[in-house]
PDB file of N, CA, C and O in Angstrom:
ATOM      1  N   UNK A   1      -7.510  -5.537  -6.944  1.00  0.00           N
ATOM      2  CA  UNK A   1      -6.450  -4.564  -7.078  1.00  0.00           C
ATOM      3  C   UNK A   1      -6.162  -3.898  -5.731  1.00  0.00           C
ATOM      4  O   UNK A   1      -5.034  -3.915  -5.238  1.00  0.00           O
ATOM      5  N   UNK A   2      -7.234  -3.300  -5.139  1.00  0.00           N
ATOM      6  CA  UNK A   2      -6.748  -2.692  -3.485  1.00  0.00           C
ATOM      7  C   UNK A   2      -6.398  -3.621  -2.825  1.00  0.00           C
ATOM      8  O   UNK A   2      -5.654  -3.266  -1.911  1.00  0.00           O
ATOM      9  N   UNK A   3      -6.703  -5.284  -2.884  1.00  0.00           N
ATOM     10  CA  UNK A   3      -5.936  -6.279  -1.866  1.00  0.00           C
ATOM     11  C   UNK A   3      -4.663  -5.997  -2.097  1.00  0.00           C
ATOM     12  O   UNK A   3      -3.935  -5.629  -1.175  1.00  0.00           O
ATOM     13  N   UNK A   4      -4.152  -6.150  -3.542  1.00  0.00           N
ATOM     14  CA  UNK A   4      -2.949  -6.238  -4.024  1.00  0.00           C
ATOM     15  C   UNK A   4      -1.932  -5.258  -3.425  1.00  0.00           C
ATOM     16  O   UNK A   4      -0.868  -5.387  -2.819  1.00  0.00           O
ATOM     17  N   UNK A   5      -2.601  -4.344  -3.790  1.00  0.00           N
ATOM     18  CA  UNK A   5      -1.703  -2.384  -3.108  1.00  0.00           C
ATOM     19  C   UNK A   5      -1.577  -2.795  -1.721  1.00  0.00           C
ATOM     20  O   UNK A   5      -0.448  -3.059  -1.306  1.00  0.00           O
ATOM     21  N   UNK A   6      -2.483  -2.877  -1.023  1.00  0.00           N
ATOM     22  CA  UNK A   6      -2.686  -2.667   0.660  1.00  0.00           C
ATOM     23  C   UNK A   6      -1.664  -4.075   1.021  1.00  0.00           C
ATOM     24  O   UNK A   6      -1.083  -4.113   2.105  1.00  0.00           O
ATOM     25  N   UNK A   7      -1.595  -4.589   0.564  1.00  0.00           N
ATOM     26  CA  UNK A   7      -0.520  -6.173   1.001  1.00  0.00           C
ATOM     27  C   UNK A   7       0.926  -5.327   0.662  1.00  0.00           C
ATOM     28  O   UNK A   7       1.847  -5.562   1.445  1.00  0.00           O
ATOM     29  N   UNK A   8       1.198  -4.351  -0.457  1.00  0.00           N
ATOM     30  CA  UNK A   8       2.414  -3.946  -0.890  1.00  0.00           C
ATOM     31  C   UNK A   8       2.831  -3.064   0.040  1.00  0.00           C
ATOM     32  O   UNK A   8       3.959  -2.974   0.526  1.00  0.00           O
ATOM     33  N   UNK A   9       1.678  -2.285   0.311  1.00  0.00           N
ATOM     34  CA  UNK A   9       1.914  -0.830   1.645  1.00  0.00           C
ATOM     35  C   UNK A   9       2.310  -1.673   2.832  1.00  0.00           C
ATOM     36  O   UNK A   9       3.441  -1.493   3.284  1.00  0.00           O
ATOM     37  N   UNK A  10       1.566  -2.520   3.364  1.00  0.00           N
ATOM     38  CA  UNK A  10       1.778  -3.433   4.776  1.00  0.00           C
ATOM     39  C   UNK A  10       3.122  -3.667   4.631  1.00  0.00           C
ATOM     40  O   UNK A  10       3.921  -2.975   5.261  1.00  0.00           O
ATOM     41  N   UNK A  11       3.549  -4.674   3.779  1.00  0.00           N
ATOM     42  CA  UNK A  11       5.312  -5.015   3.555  1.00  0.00           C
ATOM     43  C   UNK A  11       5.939  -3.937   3.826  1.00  0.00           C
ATOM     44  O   UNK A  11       6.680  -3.926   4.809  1.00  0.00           O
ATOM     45  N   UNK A  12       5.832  -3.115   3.252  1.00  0.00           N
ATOM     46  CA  UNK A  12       7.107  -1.928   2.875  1.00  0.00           C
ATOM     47  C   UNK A  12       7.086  -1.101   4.088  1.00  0.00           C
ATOM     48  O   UNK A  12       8.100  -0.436   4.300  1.00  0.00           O
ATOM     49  N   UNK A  13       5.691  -0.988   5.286  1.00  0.00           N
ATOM     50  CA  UNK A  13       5.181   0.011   6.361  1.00  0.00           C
ATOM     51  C   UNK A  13       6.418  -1.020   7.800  1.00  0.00           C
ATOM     52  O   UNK A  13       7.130  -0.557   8.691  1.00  0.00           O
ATOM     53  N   UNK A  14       6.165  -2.351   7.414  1.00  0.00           N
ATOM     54  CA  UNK A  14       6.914  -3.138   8.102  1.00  0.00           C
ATOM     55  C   UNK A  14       8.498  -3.318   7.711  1.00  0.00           C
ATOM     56  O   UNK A  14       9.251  -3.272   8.684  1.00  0.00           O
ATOM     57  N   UNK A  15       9.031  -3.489   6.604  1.00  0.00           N
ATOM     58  CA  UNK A  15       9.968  -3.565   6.298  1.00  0.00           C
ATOM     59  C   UNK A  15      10.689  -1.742   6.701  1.00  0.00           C
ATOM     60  O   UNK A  15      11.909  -1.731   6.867  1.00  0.00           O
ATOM     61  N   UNK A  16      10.277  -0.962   6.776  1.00  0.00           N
ATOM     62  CA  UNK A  16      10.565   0.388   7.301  1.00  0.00           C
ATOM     63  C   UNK A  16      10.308   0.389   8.972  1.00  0.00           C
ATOM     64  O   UNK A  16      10.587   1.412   9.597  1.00  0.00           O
ATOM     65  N   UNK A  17       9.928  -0.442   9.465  1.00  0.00           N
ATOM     66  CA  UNK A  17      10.030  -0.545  10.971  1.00  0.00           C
ATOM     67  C   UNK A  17       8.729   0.836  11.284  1.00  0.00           C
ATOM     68  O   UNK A  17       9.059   1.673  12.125  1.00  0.00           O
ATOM     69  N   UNK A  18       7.548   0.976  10.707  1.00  0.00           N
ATOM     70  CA  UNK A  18       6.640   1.879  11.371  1.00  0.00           C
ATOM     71  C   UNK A  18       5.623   1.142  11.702  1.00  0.00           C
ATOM     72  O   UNK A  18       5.420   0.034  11.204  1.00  0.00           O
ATOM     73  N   UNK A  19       4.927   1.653  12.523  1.00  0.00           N
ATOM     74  CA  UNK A  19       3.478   0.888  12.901  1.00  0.00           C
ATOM     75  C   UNK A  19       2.633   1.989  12.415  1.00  0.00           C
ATOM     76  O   UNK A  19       2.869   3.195  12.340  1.00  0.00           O
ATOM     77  N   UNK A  20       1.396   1.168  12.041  1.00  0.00           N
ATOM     78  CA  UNK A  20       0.459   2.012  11.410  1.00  0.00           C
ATOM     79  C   UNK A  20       0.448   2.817  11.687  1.00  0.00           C
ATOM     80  O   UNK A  20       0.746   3.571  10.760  1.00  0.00           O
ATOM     81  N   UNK A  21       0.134   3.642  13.141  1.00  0.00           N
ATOM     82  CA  UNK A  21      -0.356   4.611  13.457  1.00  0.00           C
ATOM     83  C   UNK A  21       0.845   6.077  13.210  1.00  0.00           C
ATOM     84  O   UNK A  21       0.597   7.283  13.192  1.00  0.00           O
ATOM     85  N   UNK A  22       2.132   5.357  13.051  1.00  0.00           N
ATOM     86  CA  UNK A  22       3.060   6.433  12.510  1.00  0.00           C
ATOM     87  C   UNK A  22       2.945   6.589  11.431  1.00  0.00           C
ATOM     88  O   UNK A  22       2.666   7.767  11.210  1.00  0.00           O
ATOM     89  N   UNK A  23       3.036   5.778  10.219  1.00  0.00           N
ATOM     90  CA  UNK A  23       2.714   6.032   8.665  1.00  0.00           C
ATOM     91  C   UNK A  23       1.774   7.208   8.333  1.00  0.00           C
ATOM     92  O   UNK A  23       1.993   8.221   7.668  1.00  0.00           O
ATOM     93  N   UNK A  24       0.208   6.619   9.249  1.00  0.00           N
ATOM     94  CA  UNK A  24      -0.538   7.565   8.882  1.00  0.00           C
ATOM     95  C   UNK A  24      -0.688   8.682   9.279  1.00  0.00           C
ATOM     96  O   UNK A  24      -1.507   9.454   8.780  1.00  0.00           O
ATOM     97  N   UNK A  25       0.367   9.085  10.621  1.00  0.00           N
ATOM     98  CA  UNK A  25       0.745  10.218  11.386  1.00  0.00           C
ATOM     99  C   UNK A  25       1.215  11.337  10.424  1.00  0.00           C
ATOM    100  O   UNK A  25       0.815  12.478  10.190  1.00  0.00           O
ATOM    101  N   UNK A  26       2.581  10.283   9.790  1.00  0.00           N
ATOM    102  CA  UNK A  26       3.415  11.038   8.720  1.00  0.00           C
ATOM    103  C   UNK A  26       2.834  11.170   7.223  1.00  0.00           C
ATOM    104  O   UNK A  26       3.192  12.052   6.442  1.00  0.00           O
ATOM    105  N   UNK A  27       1.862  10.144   6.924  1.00  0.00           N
ATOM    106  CA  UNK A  27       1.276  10.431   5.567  1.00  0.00           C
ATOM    107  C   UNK A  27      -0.026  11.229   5.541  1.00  0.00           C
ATOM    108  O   UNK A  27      -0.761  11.046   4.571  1.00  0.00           O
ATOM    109  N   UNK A  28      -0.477  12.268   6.683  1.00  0.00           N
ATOM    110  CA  UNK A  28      -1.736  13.098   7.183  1.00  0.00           C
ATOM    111  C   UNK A  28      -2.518  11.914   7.343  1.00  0.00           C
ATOM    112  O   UNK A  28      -1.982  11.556   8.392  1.00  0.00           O
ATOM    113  N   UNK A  29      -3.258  11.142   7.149  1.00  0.00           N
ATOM    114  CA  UNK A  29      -4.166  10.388   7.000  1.00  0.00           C
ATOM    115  C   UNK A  29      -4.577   9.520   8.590  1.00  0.00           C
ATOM    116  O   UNK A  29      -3.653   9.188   9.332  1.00  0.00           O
ATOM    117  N   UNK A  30      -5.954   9.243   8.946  1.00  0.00           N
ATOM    118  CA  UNK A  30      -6.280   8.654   9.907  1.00  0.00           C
ATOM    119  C   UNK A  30      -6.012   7.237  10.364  1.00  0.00           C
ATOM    120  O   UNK A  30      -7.004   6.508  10.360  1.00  0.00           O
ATOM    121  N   UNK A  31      -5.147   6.832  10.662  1.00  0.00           N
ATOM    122  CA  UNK A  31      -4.765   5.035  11.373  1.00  0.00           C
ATOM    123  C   UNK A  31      -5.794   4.055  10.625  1.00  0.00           C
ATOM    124  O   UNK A  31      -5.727   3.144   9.800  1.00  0.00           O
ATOM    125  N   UNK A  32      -6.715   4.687  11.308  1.00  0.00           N
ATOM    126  CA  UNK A  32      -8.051   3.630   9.991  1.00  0.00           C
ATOM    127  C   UNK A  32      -8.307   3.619   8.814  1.00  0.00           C
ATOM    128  O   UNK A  32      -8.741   2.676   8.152  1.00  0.00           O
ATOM    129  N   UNK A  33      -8.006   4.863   8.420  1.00  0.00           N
ATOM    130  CA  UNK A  33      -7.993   5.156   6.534  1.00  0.00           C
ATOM    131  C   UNK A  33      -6.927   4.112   6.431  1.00  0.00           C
ATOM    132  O   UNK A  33      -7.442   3.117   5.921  1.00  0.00           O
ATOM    133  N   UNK A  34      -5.576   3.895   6.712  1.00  0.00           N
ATOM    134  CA  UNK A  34      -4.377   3.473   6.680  1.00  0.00           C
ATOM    135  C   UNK A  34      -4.725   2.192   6.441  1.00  0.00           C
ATOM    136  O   UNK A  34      -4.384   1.592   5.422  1.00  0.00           O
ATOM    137  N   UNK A  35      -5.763   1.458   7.813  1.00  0.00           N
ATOM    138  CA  UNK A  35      -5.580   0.093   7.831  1.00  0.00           C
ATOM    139  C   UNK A  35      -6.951  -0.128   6.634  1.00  0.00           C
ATOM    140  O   UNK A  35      -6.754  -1.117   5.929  1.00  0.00           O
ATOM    141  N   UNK A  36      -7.660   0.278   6.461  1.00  0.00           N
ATOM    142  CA  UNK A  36      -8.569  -0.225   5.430  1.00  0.00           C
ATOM    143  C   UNK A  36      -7.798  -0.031   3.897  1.00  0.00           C
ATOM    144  O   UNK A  36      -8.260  -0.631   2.927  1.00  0.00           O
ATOM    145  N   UNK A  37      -7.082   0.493   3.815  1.00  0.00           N
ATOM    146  CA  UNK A  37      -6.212   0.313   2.402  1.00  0.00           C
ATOM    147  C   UNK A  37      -5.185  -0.893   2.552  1.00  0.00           C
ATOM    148  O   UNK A  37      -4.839  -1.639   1.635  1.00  0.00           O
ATOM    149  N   UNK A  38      -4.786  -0.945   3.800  1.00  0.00           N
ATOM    150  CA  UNK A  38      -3.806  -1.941   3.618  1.00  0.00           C
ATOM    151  C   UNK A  38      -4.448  -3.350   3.625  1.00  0.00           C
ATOM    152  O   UNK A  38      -3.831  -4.366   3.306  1.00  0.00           O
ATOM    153  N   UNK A  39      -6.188  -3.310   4.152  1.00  0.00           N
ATOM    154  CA  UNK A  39      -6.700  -4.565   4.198  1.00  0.00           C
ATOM    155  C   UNK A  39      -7.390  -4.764   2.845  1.00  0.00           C
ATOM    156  O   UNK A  39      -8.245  -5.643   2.737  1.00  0.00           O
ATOM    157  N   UNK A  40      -6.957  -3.756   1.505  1.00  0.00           N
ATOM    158  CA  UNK A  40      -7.600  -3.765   0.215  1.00  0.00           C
ATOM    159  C   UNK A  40      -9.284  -3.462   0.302  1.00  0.00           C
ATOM    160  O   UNK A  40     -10.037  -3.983  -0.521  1.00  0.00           O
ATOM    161  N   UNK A  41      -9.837  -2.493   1.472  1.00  0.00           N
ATOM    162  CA  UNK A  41     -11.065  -2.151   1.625  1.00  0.00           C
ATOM    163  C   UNK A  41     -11.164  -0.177   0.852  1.00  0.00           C
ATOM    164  O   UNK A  41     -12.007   0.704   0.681  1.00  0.00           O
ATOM    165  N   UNK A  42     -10.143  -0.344   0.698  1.00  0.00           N
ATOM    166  CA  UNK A  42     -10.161   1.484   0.043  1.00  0.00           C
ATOM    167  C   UNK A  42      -8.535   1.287  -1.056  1.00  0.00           C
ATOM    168  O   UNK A  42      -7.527   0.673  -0.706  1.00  0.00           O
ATOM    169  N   UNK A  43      -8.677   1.789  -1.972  1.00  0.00           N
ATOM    170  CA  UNK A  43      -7.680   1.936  -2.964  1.00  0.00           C
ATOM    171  C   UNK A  43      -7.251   3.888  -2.780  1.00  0.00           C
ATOM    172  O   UNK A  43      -8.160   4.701  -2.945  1.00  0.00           O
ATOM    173  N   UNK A  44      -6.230   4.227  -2.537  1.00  0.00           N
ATOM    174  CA  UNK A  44      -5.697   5.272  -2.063  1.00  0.00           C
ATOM    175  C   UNK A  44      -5.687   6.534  -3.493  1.00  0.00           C
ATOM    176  O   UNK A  44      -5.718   6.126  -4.654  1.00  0.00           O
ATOM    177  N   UNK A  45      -5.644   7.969  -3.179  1.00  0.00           N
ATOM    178  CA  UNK A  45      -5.660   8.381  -4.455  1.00  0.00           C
ATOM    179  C   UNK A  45      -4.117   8.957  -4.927  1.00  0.00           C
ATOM    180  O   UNK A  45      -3.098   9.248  -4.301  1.00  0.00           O
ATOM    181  N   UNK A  46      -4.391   8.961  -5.959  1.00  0.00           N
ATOM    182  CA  UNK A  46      -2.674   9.718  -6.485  1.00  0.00           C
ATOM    183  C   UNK A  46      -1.817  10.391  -5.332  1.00  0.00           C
ATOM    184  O   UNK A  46      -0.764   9.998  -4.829  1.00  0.00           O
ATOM    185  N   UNK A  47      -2.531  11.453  -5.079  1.00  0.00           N
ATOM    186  CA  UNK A  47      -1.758  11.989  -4.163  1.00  0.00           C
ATOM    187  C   UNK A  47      -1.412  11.470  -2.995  1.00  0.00           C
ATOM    188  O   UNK A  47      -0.232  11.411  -2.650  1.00  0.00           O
ATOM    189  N   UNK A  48      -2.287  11.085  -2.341  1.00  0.00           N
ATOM    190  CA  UNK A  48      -1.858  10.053  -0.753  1.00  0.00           C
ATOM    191  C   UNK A  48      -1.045   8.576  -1.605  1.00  0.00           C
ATOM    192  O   UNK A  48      -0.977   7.716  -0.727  1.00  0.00           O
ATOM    193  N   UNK A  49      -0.489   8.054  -2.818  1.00  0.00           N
ATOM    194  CA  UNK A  49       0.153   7.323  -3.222  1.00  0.00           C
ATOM    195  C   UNK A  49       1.461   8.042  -2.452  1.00  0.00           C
ATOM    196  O   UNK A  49       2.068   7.840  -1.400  1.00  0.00           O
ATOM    197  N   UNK A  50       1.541   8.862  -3.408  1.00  0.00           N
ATOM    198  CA  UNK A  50       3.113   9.631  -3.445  1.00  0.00           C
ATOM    199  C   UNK A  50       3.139  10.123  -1.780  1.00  0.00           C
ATOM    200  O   UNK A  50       4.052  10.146  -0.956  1.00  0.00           O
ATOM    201  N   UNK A  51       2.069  10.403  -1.725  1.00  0.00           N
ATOM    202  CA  UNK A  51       2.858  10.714   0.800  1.00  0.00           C
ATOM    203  C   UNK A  51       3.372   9.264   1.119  1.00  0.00           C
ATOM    204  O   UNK A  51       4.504   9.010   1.532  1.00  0.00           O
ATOM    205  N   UNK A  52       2.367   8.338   0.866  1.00  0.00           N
ATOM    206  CA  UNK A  52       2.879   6.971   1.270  1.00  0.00           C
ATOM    207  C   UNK A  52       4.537   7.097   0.667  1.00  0.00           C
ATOM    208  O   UNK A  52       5.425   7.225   1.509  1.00  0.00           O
ATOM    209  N   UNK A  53       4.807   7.066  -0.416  1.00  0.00           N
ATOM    210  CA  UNK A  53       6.158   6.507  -1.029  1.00  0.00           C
ATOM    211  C   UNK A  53       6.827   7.028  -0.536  1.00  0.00           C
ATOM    212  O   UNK A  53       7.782   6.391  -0.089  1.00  0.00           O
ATOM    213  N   UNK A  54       6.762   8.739  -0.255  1.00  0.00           N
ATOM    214  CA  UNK A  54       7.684   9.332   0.127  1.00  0.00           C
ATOM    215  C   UNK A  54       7.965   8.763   1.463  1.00  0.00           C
ATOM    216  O   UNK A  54       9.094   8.290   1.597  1.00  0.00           O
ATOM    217  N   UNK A  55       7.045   8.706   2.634  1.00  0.00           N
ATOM    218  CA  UNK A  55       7.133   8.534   3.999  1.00  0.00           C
ATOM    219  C   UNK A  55       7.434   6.817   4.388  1.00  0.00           C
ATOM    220  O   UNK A  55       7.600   6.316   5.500  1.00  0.00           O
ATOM    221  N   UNK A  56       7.432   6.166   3.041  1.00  0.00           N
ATOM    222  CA  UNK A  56       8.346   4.730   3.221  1.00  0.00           C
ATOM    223  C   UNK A  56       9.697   4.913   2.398  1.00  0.00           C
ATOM    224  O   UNK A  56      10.431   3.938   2.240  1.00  0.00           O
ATOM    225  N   UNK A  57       9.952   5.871   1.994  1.00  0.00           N
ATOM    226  CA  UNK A  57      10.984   6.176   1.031  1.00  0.00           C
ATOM    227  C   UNK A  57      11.543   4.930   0.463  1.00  0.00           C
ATOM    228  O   UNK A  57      12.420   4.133   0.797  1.00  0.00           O
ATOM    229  N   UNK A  58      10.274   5.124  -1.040  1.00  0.00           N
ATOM    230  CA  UNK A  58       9.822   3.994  -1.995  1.00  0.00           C
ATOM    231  C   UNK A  58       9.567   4.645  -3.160  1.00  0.00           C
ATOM    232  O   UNK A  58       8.736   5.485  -2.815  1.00  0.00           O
ATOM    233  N   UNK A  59       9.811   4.819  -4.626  1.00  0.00           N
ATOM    234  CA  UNK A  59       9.278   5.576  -5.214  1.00  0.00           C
ATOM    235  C   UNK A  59       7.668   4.691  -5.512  1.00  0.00           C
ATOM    236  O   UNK A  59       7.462   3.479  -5.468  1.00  0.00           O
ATOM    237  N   UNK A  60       6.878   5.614  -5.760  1.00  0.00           N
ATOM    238  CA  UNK A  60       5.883   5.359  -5.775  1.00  0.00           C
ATOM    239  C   UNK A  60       5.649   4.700  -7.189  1.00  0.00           C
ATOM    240  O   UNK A  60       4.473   4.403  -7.398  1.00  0.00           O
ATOM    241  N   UNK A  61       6.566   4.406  -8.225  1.00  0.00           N
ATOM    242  CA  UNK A  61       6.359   3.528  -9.288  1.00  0.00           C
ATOM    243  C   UNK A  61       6.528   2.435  -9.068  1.00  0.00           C
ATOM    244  O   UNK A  61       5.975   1.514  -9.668  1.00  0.00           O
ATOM    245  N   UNK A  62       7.494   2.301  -7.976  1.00  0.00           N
ATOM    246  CA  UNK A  62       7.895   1.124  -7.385  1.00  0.00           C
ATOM    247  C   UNK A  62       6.846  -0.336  -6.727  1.00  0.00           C
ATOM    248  O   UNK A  62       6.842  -1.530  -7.024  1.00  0.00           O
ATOM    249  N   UNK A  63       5.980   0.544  -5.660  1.00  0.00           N
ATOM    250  CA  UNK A  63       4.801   0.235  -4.933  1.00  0.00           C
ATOM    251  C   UNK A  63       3.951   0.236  -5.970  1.00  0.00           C
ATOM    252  O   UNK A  63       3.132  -0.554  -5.500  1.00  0.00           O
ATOM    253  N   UNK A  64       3.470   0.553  -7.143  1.00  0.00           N
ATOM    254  CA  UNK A  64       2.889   0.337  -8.040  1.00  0.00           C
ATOM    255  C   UNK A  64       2.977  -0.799  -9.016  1.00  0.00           C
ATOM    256  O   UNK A  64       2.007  -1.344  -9.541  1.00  0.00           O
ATOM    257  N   UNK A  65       4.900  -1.255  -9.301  1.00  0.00           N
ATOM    258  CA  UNK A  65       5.065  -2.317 -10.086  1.00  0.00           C
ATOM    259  C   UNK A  65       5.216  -3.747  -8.974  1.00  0.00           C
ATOM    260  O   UNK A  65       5.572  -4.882  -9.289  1.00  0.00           O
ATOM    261  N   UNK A  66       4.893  -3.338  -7.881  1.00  0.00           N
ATOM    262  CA  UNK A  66       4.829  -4.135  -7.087  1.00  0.00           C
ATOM    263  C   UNK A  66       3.044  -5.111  -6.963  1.00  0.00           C
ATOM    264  O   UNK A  66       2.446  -6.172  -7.147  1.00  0.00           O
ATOM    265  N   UNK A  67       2.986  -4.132  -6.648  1.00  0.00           N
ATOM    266  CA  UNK A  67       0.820  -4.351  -7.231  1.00  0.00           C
ATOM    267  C   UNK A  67       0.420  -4.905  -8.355  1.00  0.00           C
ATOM    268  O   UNK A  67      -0.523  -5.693  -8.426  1.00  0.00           O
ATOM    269  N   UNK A  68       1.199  -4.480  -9.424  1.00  0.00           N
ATOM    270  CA  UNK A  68       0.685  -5.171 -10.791  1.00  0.00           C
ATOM    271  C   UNK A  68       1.541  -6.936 -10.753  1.00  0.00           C
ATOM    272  O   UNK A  68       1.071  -7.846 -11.436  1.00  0.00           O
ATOM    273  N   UNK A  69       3.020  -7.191  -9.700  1.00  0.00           N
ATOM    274  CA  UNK A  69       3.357  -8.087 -10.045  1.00  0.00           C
ATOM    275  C   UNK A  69       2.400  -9.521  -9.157  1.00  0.00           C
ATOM    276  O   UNK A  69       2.272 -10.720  -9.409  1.00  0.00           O
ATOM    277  N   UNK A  70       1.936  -8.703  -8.170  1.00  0.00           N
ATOM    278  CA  UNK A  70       0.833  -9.463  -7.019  1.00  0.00           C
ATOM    279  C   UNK A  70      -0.357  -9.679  -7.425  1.00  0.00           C
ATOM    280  O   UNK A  70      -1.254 -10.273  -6.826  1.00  0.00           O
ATOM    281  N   UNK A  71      -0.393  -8.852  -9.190  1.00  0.00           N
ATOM    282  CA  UNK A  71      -1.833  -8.898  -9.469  1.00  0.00           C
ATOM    283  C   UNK A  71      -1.840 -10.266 -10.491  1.00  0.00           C
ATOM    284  O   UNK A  71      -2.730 -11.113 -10.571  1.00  0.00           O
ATOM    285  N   UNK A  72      -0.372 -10.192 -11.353  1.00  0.00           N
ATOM    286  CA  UNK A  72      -0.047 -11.128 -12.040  1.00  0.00           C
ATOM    287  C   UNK A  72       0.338 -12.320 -11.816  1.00  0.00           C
ATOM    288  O   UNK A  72       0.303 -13.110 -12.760  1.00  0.00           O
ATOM    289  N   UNK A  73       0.755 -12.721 -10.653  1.00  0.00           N
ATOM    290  CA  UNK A  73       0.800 -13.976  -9.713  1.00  0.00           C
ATOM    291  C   UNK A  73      -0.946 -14.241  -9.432  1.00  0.00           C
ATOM    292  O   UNK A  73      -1.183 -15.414  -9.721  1.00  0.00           O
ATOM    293  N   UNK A  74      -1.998 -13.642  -9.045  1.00  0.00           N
ATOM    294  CA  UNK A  74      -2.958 -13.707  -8.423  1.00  0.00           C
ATOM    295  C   UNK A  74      -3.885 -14.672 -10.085  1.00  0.00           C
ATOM    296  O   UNK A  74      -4.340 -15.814 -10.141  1.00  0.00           O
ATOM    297  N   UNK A  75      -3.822 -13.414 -11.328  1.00  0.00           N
ATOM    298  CA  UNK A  75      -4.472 -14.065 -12.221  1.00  0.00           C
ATOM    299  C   UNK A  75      -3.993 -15.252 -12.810  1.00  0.00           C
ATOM    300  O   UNK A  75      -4.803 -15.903 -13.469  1.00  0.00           O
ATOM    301  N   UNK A  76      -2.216 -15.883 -12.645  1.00  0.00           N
ATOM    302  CA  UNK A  76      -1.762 -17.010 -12.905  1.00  0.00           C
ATOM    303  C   UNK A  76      -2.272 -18.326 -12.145  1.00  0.00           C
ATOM    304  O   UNK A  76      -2.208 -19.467 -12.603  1.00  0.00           O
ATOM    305  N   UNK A  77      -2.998 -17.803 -10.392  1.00  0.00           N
ATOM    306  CA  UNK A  77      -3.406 -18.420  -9.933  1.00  0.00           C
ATOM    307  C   UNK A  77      -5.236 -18.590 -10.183  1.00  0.00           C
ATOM    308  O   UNK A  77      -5.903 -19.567  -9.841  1.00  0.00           O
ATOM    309  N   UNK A  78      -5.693 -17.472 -10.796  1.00  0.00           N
ATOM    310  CA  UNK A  78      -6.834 -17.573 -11.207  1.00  0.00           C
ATOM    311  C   UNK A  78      -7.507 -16.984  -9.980  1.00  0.00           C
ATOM    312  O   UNK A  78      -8.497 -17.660  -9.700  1.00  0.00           O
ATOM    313  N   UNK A  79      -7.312 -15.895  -9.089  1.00  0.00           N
ATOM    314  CA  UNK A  79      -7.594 -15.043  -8.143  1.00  0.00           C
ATOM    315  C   UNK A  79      -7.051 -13.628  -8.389  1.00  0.00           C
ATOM    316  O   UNK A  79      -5.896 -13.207  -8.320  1.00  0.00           O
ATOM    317  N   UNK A  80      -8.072 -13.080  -8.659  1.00  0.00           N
ATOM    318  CA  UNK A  80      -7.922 -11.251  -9.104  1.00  0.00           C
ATOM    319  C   UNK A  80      -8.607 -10.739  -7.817  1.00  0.00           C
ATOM    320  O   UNK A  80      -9.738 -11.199  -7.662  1.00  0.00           O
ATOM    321  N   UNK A  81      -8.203  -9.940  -6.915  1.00  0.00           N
ATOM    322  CA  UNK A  81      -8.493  -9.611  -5.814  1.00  0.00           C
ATOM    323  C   UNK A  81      -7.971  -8.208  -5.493  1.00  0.00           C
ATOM    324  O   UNK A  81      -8.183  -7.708  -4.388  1.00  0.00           O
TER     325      UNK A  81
END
């Protein structure tokens, strides 16, 4: 499940033209907190969800039905990660 999220944050951090170290500038959080979620090594909590969404201006249900659809490709492939 945190591979899944942290692959969805990476897209959307890139598709918004930021580099890590701005995301986590703008979402309070440390560059490394940042990259260990996006490498699915930390799963983020409610609240740092919604800084992320806001600061990719994404709703955060969004980045969520995004995760469950990466999760559902993953178990079709027989990889839950």
């Amino acid at each position: 499940m945190a591979g899944a999220f942290g692959n969805v944050v990476r897209e959307q951090r890139i598709k918004s033209g930021l580099a890590q170290e701005k995301l986590a500038l703008l979402a309070g959080i440390e560059r490394a907190h940042l990259g260990k979620i996006e490498r699915g090594e930390s799963l983020p909590t409610l609240p740092l969800i919604l800084r992320l969404s806001n600061v990719l201006e994404v709703k955060a249900a969004a980045l969520i039905a995004q995760m469950e659809e990466r999760l559902d490709e993953c178990e079709g492939e027989g990889d839950v990660s």
